[in-house]
C-alpha positions as CSV (number, residue, x, y, z in Angstrom):
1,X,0.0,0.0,0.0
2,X,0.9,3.5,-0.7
3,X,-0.4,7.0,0.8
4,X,-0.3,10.1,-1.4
5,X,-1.2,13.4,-0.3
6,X,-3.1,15.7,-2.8
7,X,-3.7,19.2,-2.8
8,X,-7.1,20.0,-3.8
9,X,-8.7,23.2,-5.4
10,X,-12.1,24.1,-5.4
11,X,-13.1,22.8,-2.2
12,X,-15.8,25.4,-0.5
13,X,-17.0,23.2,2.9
14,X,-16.8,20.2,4.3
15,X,-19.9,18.3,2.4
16,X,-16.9,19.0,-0.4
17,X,-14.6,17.0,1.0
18,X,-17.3,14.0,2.2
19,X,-17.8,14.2,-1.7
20,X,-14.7,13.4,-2.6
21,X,-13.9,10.7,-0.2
22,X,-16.8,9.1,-1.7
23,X,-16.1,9.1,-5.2
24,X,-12.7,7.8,-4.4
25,X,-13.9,5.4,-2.4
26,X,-16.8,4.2,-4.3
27,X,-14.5,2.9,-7.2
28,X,-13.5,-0.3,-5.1
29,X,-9.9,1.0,-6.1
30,X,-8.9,3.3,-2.8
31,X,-8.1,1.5,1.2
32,X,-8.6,4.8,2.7
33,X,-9.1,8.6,1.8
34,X,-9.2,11.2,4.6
35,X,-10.2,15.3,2.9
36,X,-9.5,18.0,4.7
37,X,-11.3,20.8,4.0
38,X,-9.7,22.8,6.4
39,X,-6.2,22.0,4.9
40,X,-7.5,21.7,1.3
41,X,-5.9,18.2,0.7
42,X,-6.6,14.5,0.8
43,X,-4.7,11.6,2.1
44,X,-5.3,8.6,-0.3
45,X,-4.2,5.0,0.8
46,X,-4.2,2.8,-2.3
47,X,-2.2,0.0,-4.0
48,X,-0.4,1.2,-6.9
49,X,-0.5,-2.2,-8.5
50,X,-4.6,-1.3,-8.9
51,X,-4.6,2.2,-9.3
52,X,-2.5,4.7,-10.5
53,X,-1.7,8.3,-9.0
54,X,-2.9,9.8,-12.4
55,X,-6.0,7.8,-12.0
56,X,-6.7,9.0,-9.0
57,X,-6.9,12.6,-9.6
58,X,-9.1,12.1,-13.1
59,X,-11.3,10.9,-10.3
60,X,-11.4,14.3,-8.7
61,X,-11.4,16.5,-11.5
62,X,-14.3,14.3,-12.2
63,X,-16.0,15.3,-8.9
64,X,-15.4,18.8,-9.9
65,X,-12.4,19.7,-8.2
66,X,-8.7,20.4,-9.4
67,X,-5.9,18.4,-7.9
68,X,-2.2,17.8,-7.8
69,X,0.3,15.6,-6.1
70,X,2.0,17.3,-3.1
């Protein structure tokens, strides 16, 4: 397993960050993600073997926010 932290734009309250730890985590592809809307990041726990870091933030740009690796 891997954790990767991602900065994350667009974020504007917490249901935002609930939103996004539920599209990651509804793919069956992520062990853990923890948002932080008060830090404007989330901690993903995945296996790299299933899911790639590029992957990962297609999925949050597909929730509507931007992302990057920090």
């Amino acid at each position: 397993m891997q954790k990767k932290i991602f900065k994350i734009i667009g974020m504007h309250c917490v249901t935002c960050s609930i939103n996004i730890d539920g599209e990651l985590e509804d793919t069956g592809k992520i062990q853990e993600s923890k948002t932080s809307y008060a830090k404007q990041q989330t901690e993903v726990t995945f296996n790299p073997k299933i899911i790639s870091v590029k992957e990962i933030i297609t999925i949050i740009k597909k929730a509507g926010y931007d992302a990057s690796i920090e």
